[in-house]
C-alpha positions, 0 to 999 in steps of 0.5 A: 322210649324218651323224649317221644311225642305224638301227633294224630298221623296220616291215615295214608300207607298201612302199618308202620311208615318212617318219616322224618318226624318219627314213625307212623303207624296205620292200622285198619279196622272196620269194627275196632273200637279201641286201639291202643300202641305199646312200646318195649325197650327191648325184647325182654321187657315185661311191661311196655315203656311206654303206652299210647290209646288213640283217641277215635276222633283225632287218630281214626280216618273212616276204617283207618286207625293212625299216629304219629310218634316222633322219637321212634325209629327203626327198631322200635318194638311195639305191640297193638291192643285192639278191642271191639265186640266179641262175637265168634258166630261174626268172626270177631273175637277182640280181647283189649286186654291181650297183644 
């Protein structure tokens, strides 16, 4: 992905919502304590092209995790990372190192 930016993005409409400026992207997650998108080219990318944590002052909105990225489109692969507590007994089982 070139020429992307990002903007903080609208909490409003879950997962990810294409606007004119780009793509916004919306996840929530109550326990989450960092959440951070990745981007591939295409499917058969090792690495992600490019790499975006969102900040949980600008991009969080009560339990909903949000950015803008301006220059995604349709088709864009991305994956999340999430981490958080790991706590199986609680049903919470982050791992921020995995997609």
């Amino acid at each position: 992905m070139s020429d992307v930016q990002i903007q903080n993005g609208s909490p409003m409409g879950a997962g990810a919502i294409i606007t004119p400026d780009g793509v916004n992207f919306a996840i929530y997650s109550k326990d989450a304590t960092k959440v951070t998108i990745c981007f591939f080219d295409d499917e058969a990318s090792a690495a992600p092209s490019a790499i975006f944590e969102l900040d949980p002052v600008n991009n969080r909105t009560g339990n909903v995790w949000h950015i803008l990225v301006c220059g995604a489109k349709a088709g864009s692969l991305y994956l999340y990372k999430v981490d958080g507590p790991y706590d199986p007994t609680k049903g919470l089982r982050f791992n921020g190192h995995k997609y």
